[in-house]
N, C-alpha and C positions, 0 to 999 in steps of 0.2 A: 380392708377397712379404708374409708377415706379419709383424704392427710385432713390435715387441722382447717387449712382454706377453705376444703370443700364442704367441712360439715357449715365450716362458718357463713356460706354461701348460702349453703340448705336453708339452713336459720332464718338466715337474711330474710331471703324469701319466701318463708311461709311468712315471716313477721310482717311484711312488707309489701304481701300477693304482690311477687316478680316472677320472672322466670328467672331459674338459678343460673342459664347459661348467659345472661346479659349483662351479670354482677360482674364485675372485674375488680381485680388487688387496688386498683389507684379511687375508684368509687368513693366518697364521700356519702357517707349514711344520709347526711342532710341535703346537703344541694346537692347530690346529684340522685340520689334514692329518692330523696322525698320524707325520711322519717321525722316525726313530728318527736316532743320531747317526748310525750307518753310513751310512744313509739322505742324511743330509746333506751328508756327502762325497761320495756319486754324485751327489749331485744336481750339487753344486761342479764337479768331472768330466765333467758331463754341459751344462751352460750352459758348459763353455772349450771343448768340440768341437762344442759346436752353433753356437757363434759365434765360433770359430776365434780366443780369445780365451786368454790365461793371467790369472789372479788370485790376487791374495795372498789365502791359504787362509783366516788368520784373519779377516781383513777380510770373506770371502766369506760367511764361518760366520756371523759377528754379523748378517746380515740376516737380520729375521724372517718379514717378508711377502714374496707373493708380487708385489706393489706397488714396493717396495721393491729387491724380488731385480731387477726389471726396469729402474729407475733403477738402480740401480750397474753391471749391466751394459752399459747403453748410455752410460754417462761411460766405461768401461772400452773398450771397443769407439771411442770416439772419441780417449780417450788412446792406442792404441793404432793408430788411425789405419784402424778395422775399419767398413767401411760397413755401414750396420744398416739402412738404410729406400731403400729403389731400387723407382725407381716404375715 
């Protein structure tokens, strides 16, 4: 399975038509991706069904990187009692 980055990568970039291998952890969703705010709420939307996860929206939003986006969801996914890494 892939760790928590990579799906968060995957995501990224179907949401954002990238190629997954140009996203990098320090990335900035807005200036350096390109995501507009719509954009960011799919994305929101799009990490709570990829990891079968719900999140406080705001909370969700204030993350800037794609680093970032990764750590919170994987404390989210453990508060929540959601296995992220199965070997």
């Amino acid at each position: 399975m892939a760790t928590v980055e990579e799906r968060v990568k995957a995501v990224t970039a179907r949401v954002l038509k990238l190629d997954p291998d140009e996203i990098k952890p320090e990335d900035s969703f807005t200036a350096d991706l390109g995501a507009e705010s719509v954009q960011s709420i799919e994305l929101v939307a799009m990490f709570e069904e990829e990891f079968g996860i719900e999140m406080e929206e705001d909370a969700a939003l204030s993350v800037e990187t794609v680093g970032k986006a990764a750590e919170f969801i994987a404390q989210v996914c453990k508060e929540q009692g959601v296995v992220t890494d199965v070997s």
